[in-house]
C-alpha positions as CSV (number, residue, x, y, z in Angstrom):
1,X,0.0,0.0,0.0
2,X,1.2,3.2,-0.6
3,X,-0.3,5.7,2.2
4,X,2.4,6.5,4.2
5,X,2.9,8.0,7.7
6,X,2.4,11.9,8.1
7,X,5.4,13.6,5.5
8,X,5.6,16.9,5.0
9,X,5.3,18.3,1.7
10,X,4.5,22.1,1.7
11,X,3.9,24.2,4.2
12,X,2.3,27.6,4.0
13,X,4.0,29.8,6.5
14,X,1.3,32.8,6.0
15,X,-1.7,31.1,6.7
16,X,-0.5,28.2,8.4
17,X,-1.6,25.8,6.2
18,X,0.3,22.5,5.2
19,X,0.3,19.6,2.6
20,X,1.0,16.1,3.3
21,X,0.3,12.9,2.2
22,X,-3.0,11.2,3.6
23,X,-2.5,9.0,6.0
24,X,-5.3,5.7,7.3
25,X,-5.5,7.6,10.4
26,X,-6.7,10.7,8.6
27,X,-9.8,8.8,7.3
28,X,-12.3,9.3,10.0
29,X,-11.9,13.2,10.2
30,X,-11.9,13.1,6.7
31,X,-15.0,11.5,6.3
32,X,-16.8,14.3,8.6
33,X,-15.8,16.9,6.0
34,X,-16.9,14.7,2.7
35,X,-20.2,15.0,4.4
36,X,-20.4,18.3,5.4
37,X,-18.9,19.2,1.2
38,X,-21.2,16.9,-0.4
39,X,-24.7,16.9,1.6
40,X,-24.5,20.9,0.8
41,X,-25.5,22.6,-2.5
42,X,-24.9,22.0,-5.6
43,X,-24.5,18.4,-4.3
44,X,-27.0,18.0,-1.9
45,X,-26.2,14.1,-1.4
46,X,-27.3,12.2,1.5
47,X,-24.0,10.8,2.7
48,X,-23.5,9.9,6.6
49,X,-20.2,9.5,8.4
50,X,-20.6,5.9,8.1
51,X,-21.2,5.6,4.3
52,X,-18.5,8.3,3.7
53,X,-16.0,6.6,5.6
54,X,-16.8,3.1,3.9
55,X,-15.9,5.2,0.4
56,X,-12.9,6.7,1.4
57,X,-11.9,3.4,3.2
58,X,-12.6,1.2,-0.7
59,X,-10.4,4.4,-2.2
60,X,-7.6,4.1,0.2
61,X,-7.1,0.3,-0.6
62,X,-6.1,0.8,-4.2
63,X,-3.0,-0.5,-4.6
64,X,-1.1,2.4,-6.4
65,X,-3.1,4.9,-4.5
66,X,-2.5,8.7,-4.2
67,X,-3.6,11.2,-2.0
68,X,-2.9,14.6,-0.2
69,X,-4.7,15.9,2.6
70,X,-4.3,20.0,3.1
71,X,-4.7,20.6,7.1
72,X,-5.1,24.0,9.0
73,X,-3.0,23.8,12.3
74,X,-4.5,20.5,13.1
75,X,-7.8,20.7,11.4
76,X,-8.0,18.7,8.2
77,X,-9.6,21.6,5.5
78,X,-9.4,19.3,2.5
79,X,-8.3,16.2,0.3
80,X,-6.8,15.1,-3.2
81,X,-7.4,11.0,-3.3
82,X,-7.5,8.8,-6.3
83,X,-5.8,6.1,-8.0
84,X,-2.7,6.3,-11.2
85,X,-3.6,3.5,-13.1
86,X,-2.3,2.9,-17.2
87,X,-4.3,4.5,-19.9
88,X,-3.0,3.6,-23.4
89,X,0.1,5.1,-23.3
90,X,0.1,7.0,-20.1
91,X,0.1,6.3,-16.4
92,X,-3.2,8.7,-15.3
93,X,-4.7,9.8,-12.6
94,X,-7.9,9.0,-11.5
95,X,-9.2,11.5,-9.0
96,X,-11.9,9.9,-7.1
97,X,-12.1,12.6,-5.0
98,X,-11.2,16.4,-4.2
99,X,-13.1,18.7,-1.7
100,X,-12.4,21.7,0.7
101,X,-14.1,22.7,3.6
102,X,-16.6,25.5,2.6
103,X,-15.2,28.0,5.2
104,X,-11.4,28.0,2.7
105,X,-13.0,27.8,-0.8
106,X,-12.0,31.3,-2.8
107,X,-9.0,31.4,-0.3
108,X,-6.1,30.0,-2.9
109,X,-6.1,26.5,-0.5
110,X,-7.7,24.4,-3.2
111,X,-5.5,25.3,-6.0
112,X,-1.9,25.0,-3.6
113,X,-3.4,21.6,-3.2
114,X,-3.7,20.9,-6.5
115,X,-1.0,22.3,-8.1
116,X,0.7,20.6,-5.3
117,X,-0.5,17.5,-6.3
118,X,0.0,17.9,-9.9
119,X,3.7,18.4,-9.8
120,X,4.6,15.3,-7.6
121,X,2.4,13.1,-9.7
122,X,4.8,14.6,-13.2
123,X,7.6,13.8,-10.4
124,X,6.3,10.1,-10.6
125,X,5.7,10.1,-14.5
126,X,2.5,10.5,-14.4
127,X,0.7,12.5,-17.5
128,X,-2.5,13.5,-16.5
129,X,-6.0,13.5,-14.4
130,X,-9.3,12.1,-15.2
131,X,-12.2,13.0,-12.8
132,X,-15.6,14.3,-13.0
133,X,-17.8,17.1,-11.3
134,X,-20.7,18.7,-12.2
135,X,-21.3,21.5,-14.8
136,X,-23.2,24.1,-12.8
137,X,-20.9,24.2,-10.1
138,X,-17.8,26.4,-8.9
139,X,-15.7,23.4,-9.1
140,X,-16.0,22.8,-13.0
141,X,-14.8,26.8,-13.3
142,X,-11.6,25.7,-11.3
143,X,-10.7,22.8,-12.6
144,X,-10.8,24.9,-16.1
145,X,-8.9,28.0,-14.7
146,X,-6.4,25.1,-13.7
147,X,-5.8,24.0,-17.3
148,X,-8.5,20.9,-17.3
149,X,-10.8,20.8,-20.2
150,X,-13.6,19.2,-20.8
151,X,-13.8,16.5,-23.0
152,X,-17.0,17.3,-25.3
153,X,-16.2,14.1,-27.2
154,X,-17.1,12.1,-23.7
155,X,-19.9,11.8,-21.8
156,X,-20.4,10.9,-18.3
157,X,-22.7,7.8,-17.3
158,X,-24.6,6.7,-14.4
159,X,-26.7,3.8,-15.0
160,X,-29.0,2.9,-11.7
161,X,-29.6,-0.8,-11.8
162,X,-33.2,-1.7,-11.5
């Protein structure tokens, strides 16, 4: 497995903010924040603690698993977490999921970790990011500022089994 103890990767002196690898232990805390992100507009899901944990517990077990958590003193704000699997001719990264606490959106946090991300994952060889969001939401605007586009070729699929 490749979560690794707490290691320091970028620390933010002025607002005392700092990146690091996620961690098993960061789960639970982590899971309190999913819901709080995703049971609020534009989502408006109906995750619990319980249910969140269980997905960021199935994500954590991929075996070439990558994931940054962005933590305020000692209050976890946000998380990068997928999996780098091969596409083609690529090693990708599949980001299975990205949220910040509503409180540091618009505050430059999401796009340190990011960015942050981005450039250790081109460290590891890794070419790009797959992921999905929504289309009327703040998040598809960022992901474009950050260089993402969407792929108007593609579509994205949810088929609810009956």
């Amino acid at each position: 497995m490749i979560i690794s103890k707490i290691n320091l990767i970028k620390k933010h002196e002025e607002n005392n903010l700092e990146i690091r690898k996620i961690s098993k232990s960061d789960l639970e805390e982590l899971a309190k924040l999913m819901v709080s992100v995703y049971n609020a507009p534009p989502w408006n899901d109906k995750w619990t603690v319980e249910t969140a944990l269980e997905s960021l517990t199935d994500i954590s077990d991929f075996s070439k698993l990558f994931g940054n958590v962005i933590v305020d003193g000692n209050k976890m704000i946000g998380v990068i977490i997928g999996h780098v699997r091969r596409y083609a001719t690529e090693s990708t990264f599949y980001i299975d999921e990205f949220f910040i606490s509503e409180k540091y959106r618009g505050t430059g946090s999401a796009k340190n970790l990011y960015q942050t991300s981005i450039k250790q994952l081109k460290q590891r060889g890794i070419t790009g990011a797959f992921f999905t969001t929504l289309k009327n939401s703040k998040a598809y605007n960022f992901y474009v500022k950050q260089g993402a586009w969407d792929l108007e070729d593609s579509a994205c699929f949810y088929h609810k089994f009956q």
